[in-house]
mmCIF entry with sequence, helices, sheets and N, C-alpha, C, O atoms, coordinates in Angstrom:
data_MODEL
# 
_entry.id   MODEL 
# 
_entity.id                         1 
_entity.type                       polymer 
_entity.pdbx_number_of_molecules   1 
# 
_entity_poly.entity_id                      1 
_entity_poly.type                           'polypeptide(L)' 
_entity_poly.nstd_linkage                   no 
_entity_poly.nstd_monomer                   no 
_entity_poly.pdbx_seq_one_letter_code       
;(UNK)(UNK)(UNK)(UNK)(UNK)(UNK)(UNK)(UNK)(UNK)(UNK)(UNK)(UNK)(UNK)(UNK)(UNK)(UNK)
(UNK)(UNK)(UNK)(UNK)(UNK)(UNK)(UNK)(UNK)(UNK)(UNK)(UNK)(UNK)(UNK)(UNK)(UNK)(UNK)
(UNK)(UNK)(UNK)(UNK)(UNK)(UNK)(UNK)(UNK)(UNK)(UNK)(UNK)(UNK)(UNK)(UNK)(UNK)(UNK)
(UNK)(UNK)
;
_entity_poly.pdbx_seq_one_letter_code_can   XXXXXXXXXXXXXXXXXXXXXXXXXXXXXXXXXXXXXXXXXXXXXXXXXX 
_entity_poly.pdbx_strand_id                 A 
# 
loop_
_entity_poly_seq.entity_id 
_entity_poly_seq.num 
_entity_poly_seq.mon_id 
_entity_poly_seq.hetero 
1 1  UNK n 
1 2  UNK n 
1 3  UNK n 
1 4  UNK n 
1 5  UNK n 
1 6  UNK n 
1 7  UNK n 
1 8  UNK n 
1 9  UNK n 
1 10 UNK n 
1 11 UNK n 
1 12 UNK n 
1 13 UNK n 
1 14 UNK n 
1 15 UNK n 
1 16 UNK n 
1 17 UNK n 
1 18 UNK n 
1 19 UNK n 
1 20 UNK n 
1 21 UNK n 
1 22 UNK n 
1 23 UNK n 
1 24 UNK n 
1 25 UNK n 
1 26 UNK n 
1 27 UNK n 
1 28 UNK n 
1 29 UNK n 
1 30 UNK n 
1 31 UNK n 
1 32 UNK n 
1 33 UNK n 
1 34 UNK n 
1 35 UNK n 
1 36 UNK n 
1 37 UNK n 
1 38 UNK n 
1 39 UNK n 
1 40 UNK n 
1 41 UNK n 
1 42 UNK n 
1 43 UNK n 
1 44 UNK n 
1 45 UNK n 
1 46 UNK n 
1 47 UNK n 
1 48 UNK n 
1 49 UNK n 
1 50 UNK n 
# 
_struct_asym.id          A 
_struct_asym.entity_id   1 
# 
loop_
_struct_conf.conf_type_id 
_struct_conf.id 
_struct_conf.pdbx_PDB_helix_id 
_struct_conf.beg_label_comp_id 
_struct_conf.beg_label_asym_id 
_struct_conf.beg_label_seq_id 
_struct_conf.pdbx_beg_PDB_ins_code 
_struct_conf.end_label_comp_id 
_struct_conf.end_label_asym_id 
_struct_conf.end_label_seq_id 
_struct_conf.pdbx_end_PDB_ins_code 
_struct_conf.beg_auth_comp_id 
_struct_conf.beg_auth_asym_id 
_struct_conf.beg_auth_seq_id 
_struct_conf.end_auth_comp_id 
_struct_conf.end_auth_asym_id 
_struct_conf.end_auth_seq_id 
_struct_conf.pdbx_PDB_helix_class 
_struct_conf.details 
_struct_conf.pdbx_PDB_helix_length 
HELX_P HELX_P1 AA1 UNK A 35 ? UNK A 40 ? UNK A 35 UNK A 40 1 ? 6 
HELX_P HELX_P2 AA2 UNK A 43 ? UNK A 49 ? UNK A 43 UNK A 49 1 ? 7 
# 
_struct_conf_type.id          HELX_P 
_struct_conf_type.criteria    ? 
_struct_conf_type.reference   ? 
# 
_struct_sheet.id               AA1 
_struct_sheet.type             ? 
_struct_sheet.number_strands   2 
_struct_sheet.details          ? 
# 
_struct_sheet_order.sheet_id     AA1 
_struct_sheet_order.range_id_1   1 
_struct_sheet_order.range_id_2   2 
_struct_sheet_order.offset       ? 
_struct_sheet_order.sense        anti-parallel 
# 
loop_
_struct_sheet_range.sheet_id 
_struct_sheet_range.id 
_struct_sheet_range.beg_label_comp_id 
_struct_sheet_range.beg_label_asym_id 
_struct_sheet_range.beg_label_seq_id 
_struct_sheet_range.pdbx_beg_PDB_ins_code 
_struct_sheet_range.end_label_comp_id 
_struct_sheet_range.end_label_asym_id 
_struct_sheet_range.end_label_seq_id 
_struct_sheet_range.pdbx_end_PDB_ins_code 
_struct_sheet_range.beg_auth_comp_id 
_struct_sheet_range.beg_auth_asym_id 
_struct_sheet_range.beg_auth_seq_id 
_struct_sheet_range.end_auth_comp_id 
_struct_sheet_range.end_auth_asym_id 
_struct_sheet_range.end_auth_seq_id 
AA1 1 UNK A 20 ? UNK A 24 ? UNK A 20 UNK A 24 
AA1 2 UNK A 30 ? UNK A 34 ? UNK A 30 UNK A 34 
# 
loop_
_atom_site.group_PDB 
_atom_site.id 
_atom_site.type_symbol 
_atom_site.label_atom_id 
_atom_site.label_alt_id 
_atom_site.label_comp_id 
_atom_site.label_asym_id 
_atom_site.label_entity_id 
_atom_site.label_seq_id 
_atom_site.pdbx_PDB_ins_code 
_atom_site.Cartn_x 
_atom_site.Cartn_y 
_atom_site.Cartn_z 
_atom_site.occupancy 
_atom_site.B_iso_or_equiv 
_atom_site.pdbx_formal_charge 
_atom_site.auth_seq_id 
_atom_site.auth_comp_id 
_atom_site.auth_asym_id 
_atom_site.auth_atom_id 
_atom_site.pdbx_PDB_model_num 
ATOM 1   N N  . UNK A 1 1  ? 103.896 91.323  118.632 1.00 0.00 ? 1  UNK A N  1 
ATOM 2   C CA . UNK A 1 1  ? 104.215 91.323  117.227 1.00 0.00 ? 1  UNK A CA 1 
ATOM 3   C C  . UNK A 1 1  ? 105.690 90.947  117.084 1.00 0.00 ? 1  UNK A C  1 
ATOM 4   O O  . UNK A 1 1  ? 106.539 91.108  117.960 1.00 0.00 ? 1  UNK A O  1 
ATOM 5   N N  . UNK A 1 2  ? 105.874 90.458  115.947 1.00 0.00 ? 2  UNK A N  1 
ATOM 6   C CA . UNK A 1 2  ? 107.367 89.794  115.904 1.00 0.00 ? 2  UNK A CA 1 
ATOM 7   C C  . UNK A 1 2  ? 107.829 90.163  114.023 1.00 0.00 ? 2  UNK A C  1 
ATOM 8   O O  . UNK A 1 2  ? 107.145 90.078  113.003 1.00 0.00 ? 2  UNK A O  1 
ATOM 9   N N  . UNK A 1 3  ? 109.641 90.682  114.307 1.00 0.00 ? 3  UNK A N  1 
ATOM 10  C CA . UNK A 1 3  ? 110.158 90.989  113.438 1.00 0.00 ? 3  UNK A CA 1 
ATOM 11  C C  . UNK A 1 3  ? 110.283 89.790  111.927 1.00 0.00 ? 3  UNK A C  1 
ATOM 12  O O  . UNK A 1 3  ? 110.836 88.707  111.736 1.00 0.00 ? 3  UNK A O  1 
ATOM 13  N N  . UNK A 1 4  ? 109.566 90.581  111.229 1.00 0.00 ? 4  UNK A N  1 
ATOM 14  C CA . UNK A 1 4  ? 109.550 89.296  109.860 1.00 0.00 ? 4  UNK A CA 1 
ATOM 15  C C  . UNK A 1 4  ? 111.193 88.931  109.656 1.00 0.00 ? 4  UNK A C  1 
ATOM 16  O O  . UNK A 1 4  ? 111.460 87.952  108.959 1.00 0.00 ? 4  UNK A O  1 
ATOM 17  N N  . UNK A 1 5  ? 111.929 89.454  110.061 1.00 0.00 ? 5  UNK A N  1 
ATOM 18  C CA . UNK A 1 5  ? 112.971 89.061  109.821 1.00 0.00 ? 5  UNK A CA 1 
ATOM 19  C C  . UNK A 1 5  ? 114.153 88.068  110.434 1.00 0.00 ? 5  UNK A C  1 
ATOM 20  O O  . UNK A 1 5  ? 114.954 87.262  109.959 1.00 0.00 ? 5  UNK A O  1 
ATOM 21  N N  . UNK A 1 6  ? 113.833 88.548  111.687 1.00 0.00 ? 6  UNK A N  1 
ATOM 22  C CA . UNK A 1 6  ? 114.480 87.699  112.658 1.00 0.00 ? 6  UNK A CA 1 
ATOM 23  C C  . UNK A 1 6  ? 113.679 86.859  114.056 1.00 0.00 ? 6  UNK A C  1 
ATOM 24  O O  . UNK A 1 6  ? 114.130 85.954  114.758 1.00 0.00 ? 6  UNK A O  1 
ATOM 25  N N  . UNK A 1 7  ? 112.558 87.444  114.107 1.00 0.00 ? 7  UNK A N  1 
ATOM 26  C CA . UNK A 1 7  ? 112.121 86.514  114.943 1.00 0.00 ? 7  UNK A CA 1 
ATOM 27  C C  . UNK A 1 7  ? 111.605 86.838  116.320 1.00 0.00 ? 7  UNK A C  1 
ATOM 28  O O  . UNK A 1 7  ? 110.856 86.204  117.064 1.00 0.00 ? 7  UNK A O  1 
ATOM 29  N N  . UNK A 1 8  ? 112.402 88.361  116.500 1.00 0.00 ? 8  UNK A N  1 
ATOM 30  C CA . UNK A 1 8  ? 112.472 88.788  117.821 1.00 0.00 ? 8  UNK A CA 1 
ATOM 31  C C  . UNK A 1 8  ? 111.231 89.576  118.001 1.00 0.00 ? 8  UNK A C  1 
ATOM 32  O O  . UNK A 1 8  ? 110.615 89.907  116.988 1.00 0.00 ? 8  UNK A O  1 
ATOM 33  N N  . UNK A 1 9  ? 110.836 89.880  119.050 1.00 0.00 ? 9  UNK A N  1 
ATOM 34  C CA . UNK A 1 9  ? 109.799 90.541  119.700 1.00 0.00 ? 9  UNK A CA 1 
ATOM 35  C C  . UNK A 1 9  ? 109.728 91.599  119.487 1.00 0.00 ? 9  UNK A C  1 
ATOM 36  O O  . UNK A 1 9  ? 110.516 92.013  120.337 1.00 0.00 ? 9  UNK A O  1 
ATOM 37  N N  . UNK A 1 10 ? 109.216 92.865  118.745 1.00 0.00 ? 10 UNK A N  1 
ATOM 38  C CA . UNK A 1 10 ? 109.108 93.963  118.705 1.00 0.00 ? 10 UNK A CA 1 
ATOM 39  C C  . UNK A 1 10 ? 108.715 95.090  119.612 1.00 0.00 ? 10 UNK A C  1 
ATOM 40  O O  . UNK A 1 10 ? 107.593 95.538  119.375 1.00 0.00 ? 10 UNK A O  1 
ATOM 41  N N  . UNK A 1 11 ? 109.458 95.730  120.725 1.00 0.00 ? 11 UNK A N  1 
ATOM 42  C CA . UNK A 1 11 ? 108.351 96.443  121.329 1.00 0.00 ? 11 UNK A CA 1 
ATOM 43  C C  . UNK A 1 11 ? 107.554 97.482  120.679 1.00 0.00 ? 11 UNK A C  1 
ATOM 44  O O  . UNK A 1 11 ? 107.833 98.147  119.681 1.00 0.00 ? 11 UNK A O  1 
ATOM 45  N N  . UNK A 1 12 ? 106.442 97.508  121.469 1.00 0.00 ? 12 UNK A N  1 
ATOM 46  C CA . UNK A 1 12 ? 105.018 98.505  121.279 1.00 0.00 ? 12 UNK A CA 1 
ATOM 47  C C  . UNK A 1 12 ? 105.211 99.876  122.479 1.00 0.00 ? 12 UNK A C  1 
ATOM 48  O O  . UNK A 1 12 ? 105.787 99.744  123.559 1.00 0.00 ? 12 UNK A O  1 
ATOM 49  N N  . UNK A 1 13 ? 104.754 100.815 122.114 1.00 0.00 ? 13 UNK A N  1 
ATOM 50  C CA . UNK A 1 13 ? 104.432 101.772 123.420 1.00 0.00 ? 13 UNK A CA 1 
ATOM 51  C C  . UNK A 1 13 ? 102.990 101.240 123.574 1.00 0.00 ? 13 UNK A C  1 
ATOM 52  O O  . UNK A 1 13 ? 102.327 100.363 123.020 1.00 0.00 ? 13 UNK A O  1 
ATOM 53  N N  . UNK A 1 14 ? 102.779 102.164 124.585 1.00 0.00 ? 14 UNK A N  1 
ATOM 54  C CA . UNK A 1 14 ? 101.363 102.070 125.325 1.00 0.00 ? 14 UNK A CA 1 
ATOM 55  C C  . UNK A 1 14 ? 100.405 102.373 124.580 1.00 0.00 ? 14 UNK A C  1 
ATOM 56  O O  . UNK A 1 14 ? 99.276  101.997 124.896 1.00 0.00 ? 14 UNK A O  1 
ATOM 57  N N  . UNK A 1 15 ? 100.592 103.039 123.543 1.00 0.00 ? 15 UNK A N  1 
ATOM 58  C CA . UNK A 1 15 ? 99.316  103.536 122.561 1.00 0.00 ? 15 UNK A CA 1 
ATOM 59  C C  . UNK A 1 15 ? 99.388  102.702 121.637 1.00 0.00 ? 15 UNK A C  1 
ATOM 60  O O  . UNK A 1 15 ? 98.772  103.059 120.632 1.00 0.00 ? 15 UNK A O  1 
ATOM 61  N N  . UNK A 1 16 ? 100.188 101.163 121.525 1.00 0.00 ? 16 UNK A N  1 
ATOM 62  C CA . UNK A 1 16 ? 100.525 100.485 120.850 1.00 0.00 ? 16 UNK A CA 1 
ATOM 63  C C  . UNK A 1 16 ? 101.126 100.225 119.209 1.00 0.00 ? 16 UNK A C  1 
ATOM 64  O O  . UNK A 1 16 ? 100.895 99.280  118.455 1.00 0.00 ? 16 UNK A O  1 
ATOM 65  N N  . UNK A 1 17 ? 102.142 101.684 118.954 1.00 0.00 ? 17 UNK A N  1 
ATOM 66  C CA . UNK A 1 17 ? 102.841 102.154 118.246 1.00 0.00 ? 17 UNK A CA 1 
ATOM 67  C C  . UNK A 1 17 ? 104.084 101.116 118.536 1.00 0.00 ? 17 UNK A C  1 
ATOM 68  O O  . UNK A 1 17 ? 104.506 100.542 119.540 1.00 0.00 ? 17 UNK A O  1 
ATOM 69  N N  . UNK A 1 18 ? 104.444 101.164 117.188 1.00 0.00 ? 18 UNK A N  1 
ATOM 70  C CA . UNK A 1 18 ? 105.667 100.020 116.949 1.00 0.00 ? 18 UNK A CA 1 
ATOM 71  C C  . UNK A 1 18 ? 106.953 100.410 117.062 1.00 0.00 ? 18 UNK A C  1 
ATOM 72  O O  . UNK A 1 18 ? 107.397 101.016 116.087 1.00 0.00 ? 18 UNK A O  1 
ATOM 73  N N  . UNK A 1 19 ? 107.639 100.244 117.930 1.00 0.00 ? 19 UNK A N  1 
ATOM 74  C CA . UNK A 1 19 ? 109.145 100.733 118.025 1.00 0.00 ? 19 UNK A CA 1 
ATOM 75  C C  . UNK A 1 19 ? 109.869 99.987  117.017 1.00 0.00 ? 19 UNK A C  1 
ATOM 76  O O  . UNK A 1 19 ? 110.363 98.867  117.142 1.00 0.00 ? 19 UNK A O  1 
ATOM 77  N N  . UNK A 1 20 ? 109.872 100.975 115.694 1.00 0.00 ? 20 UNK A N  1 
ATOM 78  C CA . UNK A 1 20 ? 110.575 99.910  114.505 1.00 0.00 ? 20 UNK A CA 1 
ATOM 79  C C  . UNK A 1 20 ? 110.158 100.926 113.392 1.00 0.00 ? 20 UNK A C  1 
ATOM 80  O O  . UNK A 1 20 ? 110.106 102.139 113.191 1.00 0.00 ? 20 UNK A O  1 
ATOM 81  N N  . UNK A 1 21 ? 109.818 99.414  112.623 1.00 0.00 ? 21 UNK A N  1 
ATOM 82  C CA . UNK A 1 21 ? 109.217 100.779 111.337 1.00 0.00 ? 21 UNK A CA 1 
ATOM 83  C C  . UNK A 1 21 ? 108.170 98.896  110.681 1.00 0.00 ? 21 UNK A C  1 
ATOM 84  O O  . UNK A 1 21 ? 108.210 97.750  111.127 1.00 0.00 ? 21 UNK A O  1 
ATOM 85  N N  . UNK A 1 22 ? 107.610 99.363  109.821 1.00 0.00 ? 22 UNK A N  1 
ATOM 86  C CA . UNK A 1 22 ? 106.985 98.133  108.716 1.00 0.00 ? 22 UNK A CA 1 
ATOM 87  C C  . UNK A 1 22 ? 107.668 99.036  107.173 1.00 0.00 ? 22 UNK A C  1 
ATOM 88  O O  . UNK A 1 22 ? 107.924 100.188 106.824 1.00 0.00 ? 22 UNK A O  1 
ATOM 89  N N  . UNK A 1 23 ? 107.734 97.463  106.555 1.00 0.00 ? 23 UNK A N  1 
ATOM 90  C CA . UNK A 1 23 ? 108.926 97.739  105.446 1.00 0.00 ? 23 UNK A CA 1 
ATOM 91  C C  . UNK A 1 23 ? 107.365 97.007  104.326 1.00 0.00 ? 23 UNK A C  1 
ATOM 92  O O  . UNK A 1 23 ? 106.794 95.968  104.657 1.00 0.00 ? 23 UNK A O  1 
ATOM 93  N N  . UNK A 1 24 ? 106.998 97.752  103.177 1.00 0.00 ? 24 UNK A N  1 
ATOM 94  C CA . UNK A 1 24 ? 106.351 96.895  102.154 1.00 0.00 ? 24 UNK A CA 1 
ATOM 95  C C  . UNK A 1 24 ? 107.136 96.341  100.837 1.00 0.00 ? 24 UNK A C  1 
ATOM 96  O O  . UNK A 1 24 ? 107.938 96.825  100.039 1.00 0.00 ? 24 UNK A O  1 
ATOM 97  N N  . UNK A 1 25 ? 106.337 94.762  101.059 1.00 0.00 ? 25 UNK A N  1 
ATOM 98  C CA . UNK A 1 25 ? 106.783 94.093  100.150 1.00 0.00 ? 25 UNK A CA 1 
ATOM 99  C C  . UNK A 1 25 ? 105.962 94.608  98.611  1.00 0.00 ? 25 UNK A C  1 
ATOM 100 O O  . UNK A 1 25 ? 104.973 95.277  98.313  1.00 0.00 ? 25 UNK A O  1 
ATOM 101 N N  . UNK A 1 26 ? 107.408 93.586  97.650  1.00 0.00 ? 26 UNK A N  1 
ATOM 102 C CA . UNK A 1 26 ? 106.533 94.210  95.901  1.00 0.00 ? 26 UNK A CA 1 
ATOM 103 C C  . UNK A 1 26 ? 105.199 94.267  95.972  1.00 0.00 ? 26 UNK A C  1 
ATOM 104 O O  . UNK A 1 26 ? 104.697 95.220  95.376  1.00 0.00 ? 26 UNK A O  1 
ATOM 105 N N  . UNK A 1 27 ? 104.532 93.592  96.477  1.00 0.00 ? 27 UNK A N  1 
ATOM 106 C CA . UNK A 1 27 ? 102.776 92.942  96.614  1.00 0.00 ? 27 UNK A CA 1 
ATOM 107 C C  . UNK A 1 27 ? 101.985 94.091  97.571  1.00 0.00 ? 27 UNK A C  1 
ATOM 108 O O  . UNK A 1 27 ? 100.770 94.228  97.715  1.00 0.00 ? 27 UNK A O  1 
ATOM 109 N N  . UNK A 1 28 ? 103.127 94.898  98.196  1.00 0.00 ? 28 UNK A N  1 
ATOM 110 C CA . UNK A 1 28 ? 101.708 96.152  98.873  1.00 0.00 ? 28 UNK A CA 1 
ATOM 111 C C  . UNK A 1 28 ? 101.827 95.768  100.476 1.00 0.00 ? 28 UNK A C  1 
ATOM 112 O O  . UNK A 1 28 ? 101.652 96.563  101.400 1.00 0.00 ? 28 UNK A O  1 
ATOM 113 N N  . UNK A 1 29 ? 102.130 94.515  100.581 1.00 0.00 ? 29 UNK A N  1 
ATOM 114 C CA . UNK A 1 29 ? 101.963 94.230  102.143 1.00 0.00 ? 29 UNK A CA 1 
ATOM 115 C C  . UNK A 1 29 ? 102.783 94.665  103.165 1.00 0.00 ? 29 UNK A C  1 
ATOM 116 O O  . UNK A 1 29 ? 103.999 94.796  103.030 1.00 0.00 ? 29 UNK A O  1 
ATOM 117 N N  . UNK A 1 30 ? 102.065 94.935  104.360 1.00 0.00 ? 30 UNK A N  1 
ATOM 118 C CA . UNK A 1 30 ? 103.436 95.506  105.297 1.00 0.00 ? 30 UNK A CA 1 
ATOM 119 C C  . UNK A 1 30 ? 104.031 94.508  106.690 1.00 0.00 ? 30 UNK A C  1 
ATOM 120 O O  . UNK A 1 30 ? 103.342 94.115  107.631 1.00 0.00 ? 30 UNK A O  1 
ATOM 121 N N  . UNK A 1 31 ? 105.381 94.281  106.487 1.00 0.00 ? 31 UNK A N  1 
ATOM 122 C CA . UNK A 1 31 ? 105.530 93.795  107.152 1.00 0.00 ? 31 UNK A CA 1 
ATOM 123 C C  . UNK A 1 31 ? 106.425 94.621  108.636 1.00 0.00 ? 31 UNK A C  1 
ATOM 124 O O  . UNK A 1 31 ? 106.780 95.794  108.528 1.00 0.00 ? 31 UNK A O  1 
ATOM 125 N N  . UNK A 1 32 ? 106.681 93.853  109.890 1.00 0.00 ? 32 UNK A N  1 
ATOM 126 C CA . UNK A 1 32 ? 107.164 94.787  110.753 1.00 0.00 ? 32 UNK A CA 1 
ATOM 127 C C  . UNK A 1 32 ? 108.582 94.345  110.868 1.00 0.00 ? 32 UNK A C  1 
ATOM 128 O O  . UNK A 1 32 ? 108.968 93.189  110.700 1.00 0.00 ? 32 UNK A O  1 
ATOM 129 N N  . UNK A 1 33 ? 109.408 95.496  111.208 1.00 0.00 ? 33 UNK A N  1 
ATOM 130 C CA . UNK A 1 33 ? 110.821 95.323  111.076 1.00 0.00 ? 33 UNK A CA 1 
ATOM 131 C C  . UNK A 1 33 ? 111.387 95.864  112.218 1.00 0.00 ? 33 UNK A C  1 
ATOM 132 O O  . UNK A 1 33 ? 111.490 97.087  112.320 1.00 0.00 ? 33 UNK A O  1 
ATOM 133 N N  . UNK A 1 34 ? 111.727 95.194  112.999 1.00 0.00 ? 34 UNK A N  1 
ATOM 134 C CA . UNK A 1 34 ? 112.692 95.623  114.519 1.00 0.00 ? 34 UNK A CA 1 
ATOM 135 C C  . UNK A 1 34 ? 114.010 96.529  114.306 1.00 0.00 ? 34 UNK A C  1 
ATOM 136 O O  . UNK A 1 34 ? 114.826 96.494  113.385 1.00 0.00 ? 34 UNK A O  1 
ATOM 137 N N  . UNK A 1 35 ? 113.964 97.248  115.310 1.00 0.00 ? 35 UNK A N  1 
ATOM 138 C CA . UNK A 1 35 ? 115.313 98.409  115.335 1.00 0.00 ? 35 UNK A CA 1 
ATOM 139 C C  . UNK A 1 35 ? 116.763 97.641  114.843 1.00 0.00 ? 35 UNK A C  1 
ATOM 140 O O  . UNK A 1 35 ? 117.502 97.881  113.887 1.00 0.00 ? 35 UNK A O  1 
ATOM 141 N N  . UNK A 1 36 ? 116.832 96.688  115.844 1.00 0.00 ? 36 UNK A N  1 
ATOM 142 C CA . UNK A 1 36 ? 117.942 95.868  115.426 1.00 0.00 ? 36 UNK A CA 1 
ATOM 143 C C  . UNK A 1 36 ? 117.947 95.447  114.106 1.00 0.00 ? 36 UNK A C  1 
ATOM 144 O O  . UNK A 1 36 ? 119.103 95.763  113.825 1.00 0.00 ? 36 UNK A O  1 
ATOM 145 N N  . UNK A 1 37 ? 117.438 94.904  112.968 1.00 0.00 ? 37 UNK A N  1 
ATOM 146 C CA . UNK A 1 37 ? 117.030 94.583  111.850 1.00 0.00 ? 37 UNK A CA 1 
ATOM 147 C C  . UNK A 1 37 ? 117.638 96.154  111.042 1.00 0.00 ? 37 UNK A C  1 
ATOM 148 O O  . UNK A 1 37 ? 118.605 96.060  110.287 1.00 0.00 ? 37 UNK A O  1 
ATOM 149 N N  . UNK A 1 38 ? 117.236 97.002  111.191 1.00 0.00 ? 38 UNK A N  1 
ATOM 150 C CA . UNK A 1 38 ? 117.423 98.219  110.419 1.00 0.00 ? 38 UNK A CA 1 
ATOM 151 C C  . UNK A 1 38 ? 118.930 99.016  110.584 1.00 0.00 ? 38 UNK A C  1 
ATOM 152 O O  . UNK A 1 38 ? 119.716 99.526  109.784 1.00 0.00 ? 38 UNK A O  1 
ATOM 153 N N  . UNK A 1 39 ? 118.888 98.810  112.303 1.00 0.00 ? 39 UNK A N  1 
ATOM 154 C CA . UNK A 1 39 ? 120.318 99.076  111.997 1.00 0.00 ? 39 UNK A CA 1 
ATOM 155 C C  . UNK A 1 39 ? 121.518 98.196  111.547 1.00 0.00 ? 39 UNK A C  1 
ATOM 156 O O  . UNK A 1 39 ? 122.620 98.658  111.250 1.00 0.00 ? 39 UNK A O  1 
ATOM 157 N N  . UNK A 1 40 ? 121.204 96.952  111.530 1.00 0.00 ? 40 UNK A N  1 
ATOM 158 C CA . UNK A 1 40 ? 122.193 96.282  110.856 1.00 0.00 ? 40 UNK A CA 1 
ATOM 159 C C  . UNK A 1 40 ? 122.337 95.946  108.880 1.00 0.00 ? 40 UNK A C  1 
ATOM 160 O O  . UNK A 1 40 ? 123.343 95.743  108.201 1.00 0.00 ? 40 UNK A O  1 
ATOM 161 N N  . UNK A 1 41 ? 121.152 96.001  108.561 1.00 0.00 ? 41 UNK A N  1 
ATOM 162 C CA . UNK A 1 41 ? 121.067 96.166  107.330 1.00 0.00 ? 41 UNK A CA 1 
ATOM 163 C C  . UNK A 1 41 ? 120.412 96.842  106.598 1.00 0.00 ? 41 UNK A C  1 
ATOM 164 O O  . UNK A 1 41 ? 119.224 97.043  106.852 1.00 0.00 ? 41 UNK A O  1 
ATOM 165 N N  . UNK A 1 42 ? 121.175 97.506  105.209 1.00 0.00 ? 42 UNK A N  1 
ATOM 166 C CA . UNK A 1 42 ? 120.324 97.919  104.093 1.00 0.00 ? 42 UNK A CA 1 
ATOM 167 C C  . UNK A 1 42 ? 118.817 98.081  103.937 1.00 0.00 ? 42 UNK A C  1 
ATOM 168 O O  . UNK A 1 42 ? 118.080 97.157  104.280 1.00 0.00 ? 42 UNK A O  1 
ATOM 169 N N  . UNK A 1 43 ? 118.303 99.264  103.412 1.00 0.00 ? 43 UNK A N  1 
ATOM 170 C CA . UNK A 1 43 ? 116.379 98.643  102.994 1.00 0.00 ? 43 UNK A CA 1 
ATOM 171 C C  . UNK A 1 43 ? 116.846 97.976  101.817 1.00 0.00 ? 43 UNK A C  1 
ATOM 172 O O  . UNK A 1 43 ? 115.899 97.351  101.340 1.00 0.00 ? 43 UNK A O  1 
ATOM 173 N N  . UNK A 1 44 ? 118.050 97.808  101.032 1.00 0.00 ? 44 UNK A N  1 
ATOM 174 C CA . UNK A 1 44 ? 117.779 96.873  99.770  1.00 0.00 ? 44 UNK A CA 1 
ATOM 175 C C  . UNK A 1 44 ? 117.675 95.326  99.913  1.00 0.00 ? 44 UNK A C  1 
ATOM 176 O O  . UNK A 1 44 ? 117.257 94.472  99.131  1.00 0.00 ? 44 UNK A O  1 
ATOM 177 N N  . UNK A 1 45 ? 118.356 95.221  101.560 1.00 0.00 ? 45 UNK A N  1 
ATOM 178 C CA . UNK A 1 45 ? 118.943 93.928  101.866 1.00 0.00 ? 45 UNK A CA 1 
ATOM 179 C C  . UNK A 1 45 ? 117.531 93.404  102.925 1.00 0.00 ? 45 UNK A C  1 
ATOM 180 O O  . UNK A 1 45 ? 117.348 92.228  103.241 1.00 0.00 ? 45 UNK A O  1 
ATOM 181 N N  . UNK A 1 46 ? 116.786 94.365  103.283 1.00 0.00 ? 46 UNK A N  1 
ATOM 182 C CA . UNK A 1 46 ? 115.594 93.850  104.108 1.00 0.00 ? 46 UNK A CA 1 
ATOM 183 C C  . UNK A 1 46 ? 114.669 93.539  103.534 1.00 0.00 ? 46 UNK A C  1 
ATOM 184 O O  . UNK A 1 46 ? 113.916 92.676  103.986 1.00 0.00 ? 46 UNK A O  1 
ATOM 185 N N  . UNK A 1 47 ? 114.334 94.473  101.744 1.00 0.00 ? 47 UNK A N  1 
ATOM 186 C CA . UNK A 1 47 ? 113.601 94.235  101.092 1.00 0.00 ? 47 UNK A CA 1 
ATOM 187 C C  . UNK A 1 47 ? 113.920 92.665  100.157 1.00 0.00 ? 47 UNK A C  1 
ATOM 188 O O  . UNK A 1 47 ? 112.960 92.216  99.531  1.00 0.00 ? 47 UNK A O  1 
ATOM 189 N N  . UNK A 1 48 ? 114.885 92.109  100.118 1.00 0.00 ? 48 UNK A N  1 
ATOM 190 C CA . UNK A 1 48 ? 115.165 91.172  99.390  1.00 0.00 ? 48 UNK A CA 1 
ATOM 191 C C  . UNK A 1 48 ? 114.840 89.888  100.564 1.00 0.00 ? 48 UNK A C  1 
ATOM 192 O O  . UNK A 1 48 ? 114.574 88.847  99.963  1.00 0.00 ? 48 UNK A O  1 
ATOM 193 N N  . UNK A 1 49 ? 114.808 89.751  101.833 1.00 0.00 ? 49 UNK A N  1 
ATOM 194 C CA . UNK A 1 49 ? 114.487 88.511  102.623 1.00 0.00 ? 49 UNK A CA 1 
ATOM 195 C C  . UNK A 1 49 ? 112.996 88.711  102.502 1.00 0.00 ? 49 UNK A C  1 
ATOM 196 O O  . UNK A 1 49 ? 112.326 87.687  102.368 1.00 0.00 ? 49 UNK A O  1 
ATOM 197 N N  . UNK A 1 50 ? 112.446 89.744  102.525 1.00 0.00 ? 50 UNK A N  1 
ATOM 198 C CA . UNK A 1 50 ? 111.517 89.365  102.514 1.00 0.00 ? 50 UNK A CA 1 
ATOM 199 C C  . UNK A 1 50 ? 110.489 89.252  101.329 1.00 0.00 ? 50 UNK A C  1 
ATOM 200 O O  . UNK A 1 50 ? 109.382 88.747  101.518 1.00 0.00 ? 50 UNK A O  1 
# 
């Protein structure tokens, strides 16, 4: 799985849980968002790229 934001590879654990988080767009949908992604920006600023 790969970060809607940047591109990068997201890791999974073994039970295939997302090391990250998923962020929903206005429309309900979820997208996945990498650690790096979150700690560098805002949810106002993650919610607006996407």
């Amino acid at each position: 799985m790969k970060c809607d934001i940047c591109g990068q590879k997201v890791e999974q654990t073994f039970l295939k849980k997302l090391v990250g988080t998923y962020v929903k767009d206005k429309k309900g949908k979820r997208h996945p968002v990498c650690m790096n992604c979150q700690s560098s920006m805002s949810m106002e600023d993650i919610k607006k790229k996407l």
